[in-house]
Phi, psi and omega in degrees: 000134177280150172271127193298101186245174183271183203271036185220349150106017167280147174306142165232126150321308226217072184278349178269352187266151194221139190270132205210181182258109199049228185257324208243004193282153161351157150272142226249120158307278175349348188249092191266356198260319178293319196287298193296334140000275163327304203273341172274337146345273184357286166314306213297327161295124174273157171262108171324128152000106190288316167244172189060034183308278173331090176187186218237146150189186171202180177261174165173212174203137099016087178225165209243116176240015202205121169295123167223057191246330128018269175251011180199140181256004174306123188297342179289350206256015225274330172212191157279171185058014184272124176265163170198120172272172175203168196243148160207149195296097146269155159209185175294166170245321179279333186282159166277186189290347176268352217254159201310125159313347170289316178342125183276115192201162183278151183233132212283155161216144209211120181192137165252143173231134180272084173259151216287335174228057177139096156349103164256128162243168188238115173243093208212144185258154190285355173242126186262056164179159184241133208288011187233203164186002201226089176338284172341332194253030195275297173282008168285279172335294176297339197280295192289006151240020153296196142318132176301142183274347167279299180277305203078029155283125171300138176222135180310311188297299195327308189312281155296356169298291185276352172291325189309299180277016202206068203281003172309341201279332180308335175302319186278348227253329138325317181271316187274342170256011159269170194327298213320343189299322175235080191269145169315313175206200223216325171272010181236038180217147186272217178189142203225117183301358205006337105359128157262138154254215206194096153257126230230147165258187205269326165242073154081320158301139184206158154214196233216142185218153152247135159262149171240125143257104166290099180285145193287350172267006187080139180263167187239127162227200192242120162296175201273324148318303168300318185291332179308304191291319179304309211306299181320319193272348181178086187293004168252025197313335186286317195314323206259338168292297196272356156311304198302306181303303196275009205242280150349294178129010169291056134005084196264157207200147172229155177267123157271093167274152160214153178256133167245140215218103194285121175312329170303352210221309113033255165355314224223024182261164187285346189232126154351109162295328183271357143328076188294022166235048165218143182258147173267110175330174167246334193278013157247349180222089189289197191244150169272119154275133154277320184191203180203139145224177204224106144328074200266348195211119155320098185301163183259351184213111183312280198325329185266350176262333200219012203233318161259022180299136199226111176244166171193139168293349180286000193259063165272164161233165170330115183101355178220113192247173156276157156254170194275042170282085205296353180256354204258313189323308201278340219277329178297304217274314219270300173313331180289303161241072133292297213273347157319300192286309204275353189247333221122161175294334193242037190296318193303330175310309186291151217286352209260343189259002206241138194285165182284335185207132168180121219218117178204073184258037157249007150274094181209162184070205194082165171323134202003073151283105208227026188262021189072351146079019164093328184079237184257028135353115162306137179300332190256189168275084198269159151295332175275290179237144212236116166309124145309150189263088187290170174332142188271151183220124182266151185326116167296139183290033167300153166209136171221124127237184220169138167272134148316122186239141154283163170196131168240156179289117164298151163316107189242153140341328174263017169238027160247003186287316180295308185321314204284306210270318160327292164342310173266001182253342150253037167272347179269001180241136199278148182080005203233039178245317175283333182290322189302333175283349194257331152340301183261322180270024144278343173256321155310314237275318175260041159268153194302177197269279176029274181290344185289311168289349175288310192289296186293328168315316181264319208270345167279006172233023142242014152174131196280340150318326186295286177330291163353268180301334170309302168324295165297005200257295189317328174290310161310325153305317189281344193259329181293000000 
């Protein structure tokens, strides 16, 4: 049995008693065991996630079933049967931290890989395309699926008033109000890099991937009625699923792909590769299969495993770049330092972030440094101790030039092509061309009618029946 100590390791008798003047008296400055209590009370909140508040994880592992040594020189990718372990995030991406696991909202998939050179993280969404493609328009974009800065209120016009005028977003906004929207659980769903990378070898070669994670449970999702209803009975049902599932020995697993892509081929494929609202067909880039990874362990302390798990793309390792995917760019800059601010400066330090290796002692001090801080290691680049040398890697044979432009993308005829083949991929499923008009226009019915006509105007260029039916239906609600 342990003994109850103050946070400075002295014994208490007593954790609940407090030192005072007599039974009935003032409370004792002197009672350091009480003020630190209070004050770390005080203290226990972190500043949440501005997106992705809301989530879930495990732990689990990484095997390789497939030789891709081919096209990547990444050590995790090194033989079949090469294991790696990993933690890994799913969430909501707009709700707060209270808010339902139902929400029809796109959903984070997340995974670290503890690997021999390096934290790799995959910070990828359950949807393989996205509602921007123009960095800038990121925190623009999220403001309007917050709170009115006025009611402090969801409020349907922000929303849609801005999806309506930024019609690139249709592509997403299709993939999120058909069921998919509302996946059954965090094990019934894929994930997806939406993002081109770059996997690259040792001389220099390199070629351009989209990644997938299939889950091995089939996906399941909920209609907008079920889900309404699951949200009421338990806003923490995905959380509470997949702890349960993996706590029972039901192990949920995705099967791992990547679509590859030859640079030369790049130039002349038909849809922008850096275009994050657009999919690389499969029947023009079929899938690779690479691995499976499997969720096998349950954290033991949410808050110190899955609340300060600190992901980023900026989190590479040898064998895996960014690509000029100009929203991947800003994303390198932006997740990371989030978690400087919501974590610290030294975030990496904390054990669910800390690399199998990692030697850096021109990186030092700041705010909890608890790694012994290089001890006495020189700061600089010394002559006394001279840095080892890693695997030699020659430069990707990338080139841009260019005049510097500001630029945003225009709205073209061709960012209806995809919707329009969605659209029609879900008239091949049965009921679910009815579930998408009763989706949005349960949710459009309450925006001004202003935005509601704007809103029926674009989905009508991505099928003028779609348009149609969306008007009467929405109208009819809004009238209700």
């Amino acid at each position: 049995m342990s003994v109850y100590t103050t946070s400075n390791g002295r014994p208490i008798a007593n954790p609940e008693a407090s030192d005072r003047v007599g039974q009935n008296g003032p409370i004792l400055l002197q009672d350091f065991h009480l003020i630190d209590l209070l004050a770390h009370f005080d203290r226990e909140r972190i500043p949440e996630r501005v997106v992705h508040a809301k989530g879930a994880g495990a732990y689990g592992e990484f095997v390789v079933t497939h030789d891709i040594t081919d096209i990547c020189s990444a050590d995790l990718f090194g033989h079949v049967g090469k294991k790696t372990n990993i933690v890994t995030r799913f969430s909501t991406v707009g709700g707060e931290k209270g808010s339902a696991d139902t929400a029809r909202d796109p959903r984070g998939f997340s995974v670290k890989f503890y690997t021999d050179e390096g934290n790799l993280d995959w910070v990828f969404n359950n949807t393989p395309i996205f509602f921007i493609r123009d960095p800038s328009l990121f925190p623009l974009f999220i403001h309007t699926q917050k709170r009115n800065p006025q009611t402090n209120l969801k409020d349907a016009t922000m929303f849609w008033d801005y999806l309506s005028t930024h019609q690139e977003a249709v592509h997403q906004l299709m993939t999120l109000f058909s069921d998919r929207g509302t996946p059954k659980s965090y094990r019934h769903m894929h994930g997806y890099s939406g993002h081109t990378f770059k996997f690259t070898k040792e001389d220099g070669s390199f070629k351009y991937v989209q990644i997938h994670l299939r889950t091995d449970q089939g996906v399941e999702n909920l209609t907008n009625d079920e889900a309404a209803k699951v949200g009421m009975q338990d806003a923490d049902s995905s959380t509470k699923d997949l702890f349960d599932a993996i706590k029972r020995g039901d192990y949920p697993s995705w099967t791992v792909y990547v679509q590859v892509l030859d640079p030369k081929d790049a130039e002349r494929f038909h849809w922008n590769i850096f275009d994050l609202t657009k999919v690389w067909p499969q029947k023009d880039i079929p899938l690779r299969q690479v691995g499976r990874m499997t969720l096998n362990r349950n954290p033991e302390n949410y808050f110190a495993e899955i609340e300060q798990v600190a992901f980023s793309p900026a989190h590479l390792v040898p064998g895996v770049e960014a690509s000029a995917d100009p929203v991947l760019q800003a994303r390198l800059f932006s997740y990371a330092d989030s978690q400087r601010h919501r974590l610290g400066v030294n975030y990496q330090q904390i054990p669910v972030n800390t690399p199998l290796h990692a030697h850096n002692p021109y990186q030092r001090d700041g705010f909890m440094a608890v790694s012994g801080n290089s001890g006495a290691l020189p700061n600089y680049p010394s002559t006394f101790r001279p840095l080892s040398q890693p695997r030699h890697f020659a430069p990707t044979q990338e080139s841009w030039a260019g005049a510097a432009v500001n630029f945003k993308f225009g709205v073209t005829d061709e960012d209806f092509v995809q919707p329009r083949a969605l659209w029609e991929v879900l008239g091949r499923q049965s009921g679910q061309q009815d579930n998408f008009v009763y989706n949005v226009s349960s949710h459009l019915k309450d925006a001004d009618e202003k935005v509601r006509r704007v809103t029926y105007e674009m989905f009508r260029k991505v099928d003028k029946v779609l348009g149609q039916r969306l008007e009467e239906a929405t109208e009819l609600a809004a009238a209700a």
